[in-house]
C-alpha positions as CSV (number, residue, x, y, z in Angstrom):
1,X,121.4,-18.7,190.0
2,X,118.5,-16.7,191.6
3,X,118.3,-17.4,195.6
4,X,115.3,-19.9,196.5
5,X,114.7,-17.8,199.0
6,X,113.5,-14.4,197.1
7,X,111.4,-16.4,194.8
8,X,107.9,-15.2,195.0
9,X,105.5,-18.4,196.2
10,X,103.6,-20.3,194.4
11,X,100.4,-18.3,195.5
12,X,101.8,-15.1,195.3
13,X,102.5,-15.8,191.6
14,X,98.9,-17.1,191.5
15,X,97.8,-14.2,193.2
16,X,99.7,-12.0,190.8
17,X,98.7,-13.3,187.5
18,X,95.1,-13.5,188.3
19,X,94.9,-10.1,189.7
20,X,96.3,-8.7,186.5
21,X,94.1,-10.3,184.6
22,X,91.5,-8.4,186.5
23,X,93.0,-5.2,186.0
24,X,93.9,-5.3,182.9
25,X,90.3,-6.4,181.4
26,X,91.6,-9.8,180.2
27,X,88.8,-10.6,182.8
28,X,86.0,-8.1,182.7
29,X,83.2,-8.1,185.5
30,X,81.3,-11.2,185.1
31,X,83.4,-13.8,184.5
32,X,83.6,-17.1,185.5
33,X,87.1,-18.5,186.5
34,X,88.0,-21.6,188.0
35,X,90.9,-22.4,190.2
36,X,92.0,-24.9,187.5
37,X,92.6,-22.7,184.8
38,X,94.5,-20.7,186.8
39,X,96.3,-23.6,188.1
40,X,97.1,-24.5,184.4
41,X,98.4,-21.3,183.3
42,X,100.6,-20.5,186.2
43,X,101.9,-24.6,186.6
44,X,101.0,-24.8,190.1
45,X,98.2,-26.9,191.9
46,X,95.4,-26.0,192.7
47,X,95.8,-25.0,196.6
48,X,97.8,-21.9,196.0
49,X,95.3,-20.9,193.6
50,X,92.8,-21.5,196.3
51,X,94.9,-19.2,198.7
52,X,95.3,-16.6,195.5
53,X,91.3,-16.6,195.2
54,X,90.9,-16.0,199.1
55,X,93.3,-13.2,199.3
56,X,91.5,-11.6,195.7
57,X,87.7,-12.2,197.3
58,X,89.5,-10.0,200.4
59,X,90.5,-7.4,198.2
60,X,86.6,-7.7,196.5
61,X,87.6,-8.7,193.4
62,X,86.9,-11.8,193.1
63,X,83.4,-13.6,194.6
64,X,83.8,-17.1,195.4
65,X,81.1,-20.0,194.6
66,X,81.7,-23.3,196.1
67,X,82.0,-26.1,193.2
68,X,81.7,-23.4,190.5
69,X,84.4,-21.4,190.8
70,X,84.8,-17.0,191.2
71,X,83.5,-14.8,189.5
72,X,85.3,-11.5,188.8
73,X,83.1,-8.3,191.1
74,X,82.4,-6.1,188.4
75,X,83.1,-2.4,189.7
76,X,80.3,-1.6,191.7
77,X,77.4,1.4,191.1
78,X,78.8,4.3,192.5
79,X,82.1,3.1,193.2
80,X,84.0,5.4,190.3
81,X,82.4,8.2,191.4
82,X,83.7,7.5,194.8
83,X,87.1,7.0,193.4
84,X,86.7,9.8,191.4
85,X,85.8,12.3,194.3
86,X,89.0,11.4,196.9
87,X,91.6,11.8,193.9
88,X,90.2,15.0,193.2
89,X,90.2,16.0,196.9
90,X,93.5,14.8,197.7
91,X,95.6,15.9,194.2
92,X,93.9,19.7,194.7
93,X,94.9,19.4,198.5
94,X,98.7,18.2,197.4
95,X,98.3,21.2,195.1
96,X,98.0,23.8,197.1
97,X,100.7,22.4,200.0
98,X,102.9,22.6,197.0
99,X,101.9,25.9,195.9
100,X,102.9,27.1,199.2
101,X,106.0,25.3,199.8
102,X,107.4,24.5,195.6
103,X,107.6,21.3,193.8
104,X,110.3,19.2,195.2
105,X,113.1,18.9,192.7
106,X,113.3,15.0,192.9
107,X,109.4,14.5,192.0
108,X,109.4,17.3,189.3
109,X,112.2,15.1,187.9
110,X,110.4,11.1,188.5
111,X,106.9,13.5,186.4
112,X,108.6,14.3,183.6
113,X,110.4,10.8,183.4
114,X,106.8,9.3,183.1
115,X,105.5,12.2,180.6
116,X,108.1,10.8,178.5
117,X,107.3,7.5,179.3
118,X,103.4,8.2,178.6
119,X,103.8,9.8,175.0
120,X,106.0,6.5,173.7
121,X,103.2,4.0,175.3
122,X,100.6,6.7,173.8
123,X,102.2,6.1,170.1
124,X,102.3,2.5,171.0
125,X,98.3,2.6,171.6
126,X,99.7,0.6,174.5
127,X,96.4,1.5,177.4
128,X,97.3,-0.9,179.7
129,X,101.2,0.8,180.7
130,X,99.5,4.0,179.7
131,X,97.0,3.2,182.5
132,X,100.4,2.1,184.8
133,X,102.3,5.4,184.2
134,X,99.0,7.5,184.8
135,X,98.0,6.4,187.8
136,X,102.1,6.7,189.1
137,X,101.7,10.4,187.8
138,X,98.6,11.5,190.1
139,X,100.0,9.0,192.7
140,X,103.6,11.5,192.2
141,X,101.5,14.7,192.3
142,X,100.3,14.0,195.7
143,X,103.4,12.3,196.6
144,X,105.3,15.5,196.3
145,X,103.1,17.4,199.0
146,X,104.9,15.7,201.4
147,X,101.8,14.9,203.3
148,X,102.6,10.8,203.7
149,X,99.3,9.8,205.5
150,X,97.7,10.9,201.9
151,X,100.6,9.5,199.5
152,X,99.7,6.1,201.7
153,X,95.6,6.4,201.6
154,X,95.9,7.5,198.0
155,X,97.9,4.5,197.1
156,X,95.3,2.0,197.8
157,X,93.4,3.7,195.4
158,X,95.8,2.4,192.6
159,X,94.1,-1.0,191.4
160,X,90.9,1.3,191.5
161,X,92.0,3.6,189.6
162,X,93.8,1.4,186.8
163,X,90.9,-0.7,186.5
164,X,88.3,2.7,186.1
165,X,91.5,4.5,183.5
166,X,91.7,0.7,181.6
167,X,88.0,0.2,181.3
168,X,87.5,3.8,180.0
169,X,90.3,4.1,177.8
170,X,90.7,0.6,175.7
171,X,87.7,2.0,173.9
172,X,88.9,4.7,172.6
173,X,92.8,5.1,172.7
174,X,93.1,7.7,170.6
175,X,92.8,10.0,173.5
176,X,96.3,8.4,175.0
177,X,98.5,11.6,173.6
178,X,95.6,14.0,175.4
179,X,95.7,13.0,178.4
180,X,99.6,13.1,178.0
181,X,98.8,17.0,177.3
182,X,96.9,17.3,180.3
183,X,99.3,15.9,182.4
184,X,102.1,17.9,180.9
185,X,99.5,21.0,181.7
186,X,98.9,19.8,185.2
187,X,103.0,20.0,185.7
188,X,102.8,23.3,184.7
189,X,100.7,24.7,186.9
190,X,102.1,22.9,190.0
191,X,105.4,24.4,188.4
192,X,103.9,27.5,188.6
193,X,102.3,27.5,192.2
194,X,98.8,27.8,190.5
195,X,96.8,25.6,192.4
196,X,93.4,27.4,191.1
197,X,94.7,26.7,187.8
198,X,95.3,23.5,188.6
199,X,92.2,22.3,190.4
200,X,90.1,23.3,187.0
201,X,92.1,21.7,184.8
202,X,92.0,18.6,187.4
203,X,88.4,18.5,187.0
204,X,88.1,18.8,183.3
205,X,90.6,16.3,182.7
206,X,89.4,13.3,184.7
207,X,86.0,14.4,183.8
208,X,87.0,13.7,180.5
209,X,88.0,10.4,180.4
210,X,86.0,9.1,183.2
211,X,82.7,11.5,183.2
212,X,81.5,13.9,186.0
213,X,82.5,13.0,189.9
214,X,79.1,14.5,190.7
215,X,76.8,12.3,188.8
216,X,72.9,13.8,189.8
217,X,74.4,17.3,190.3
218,X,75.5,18.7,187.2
219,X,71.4,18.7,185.8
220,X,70.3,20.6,188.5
């Protein structure tokens, strides 16, 4: 019998099932939720949902209206370009650090584990995991630099990132088993201490799936 204890709350739960929702594009940017739908699907009352909803409008996903309910923040203008511009800086810093100083055995190991894992949820067409296991890749790559201030900073990026790979992705998920290849490519060239190598293909590969970083520049 599971321990009382470690069960999650009932807002937590709330908070959980909502946000993921979010992420995942169940709820695109736009929609109108109310506390008592949420309340329904997750069998609680309404008060943790409230909590949920407060915690979700600090993380600016959700905007509250009084008597109406949220509505789900769509990404804002600018904001994957923003996104887009840190991961690069950060993976082609963690590239070069391991360049100089190899690929630690352990997180050549946990990369290849979710390569495999990414070409099954690729034949599956499943963009949602696929969109898990990517963003735990890049998170890996700069992970293994063994700079932790940037593994922490680059983790809050995660529910960004998710949300940009989902959104981009679910249209088209035929290009699941590419970005597979470009990952398995990216490996290689941290393998190899190529971090030149590996900042182009960086570039062409997220510009790929989620269009320049430098939105303006590239005309001029």
């Amino acid at each position: 019998m599971a321990d009382p204890a470690k069960r999650p709350s009932a807002a937590h739960t709330a908070y959980a099932v909502t946000k993921e929702l979010i992420l995942s594009g169940e709820l695109p940017g736009g929609s109108l939720i109310s506390e008592g739908e949420i309340a329904e699907r997750v069998r609680v009352s309404r008060t943790p949902v409230r909590e949920a909803f407060l915690r979700l409008e600090s993380e600016e996903l959700l905007a509250l209206h009084p008597k109406r309910g949220a509505v789900v923040v769509p990404v804002p203008p600018g904001e994957a370009a923003d996104v887009l511009e840190l991961r690069l800086a950060l993976e082609r810093s963690a590239a070069e650090r391991i360049a100089r100083t190899g690929l630690p055995h352990e997180h050549h190991e946990r990369m290849r584990e979710l390569l495999r894992r990414q070409r099954a949820l690729a034949e599956a067409a499943d963009v949602g995991r696929f969109a898990e296991a990517d963003e735990a890749f890049h998170r890996c790559i700069v992970e293994a630099s063994g700079n932790r201030l940037a593994g922490r900073f680059y983790a809050t990026l995660g529910d960004r990132q998710r949300r940009m790979s989902i959104a981009a992705l679910r249209p088209r998920p035929e290009r699941l088993p590419l970005l597979a290849d470009e990952h398995e490519a990216l490996l290689g060239h941290l393998v190899g201490a190529d971090s030149a190598a590996f900042a182009s293909a960086l570039l062409g590969h997220l510009t790929a799936t989620h269009g320049s970083p430098h939105p303006g520049l590239d005309d001029r």
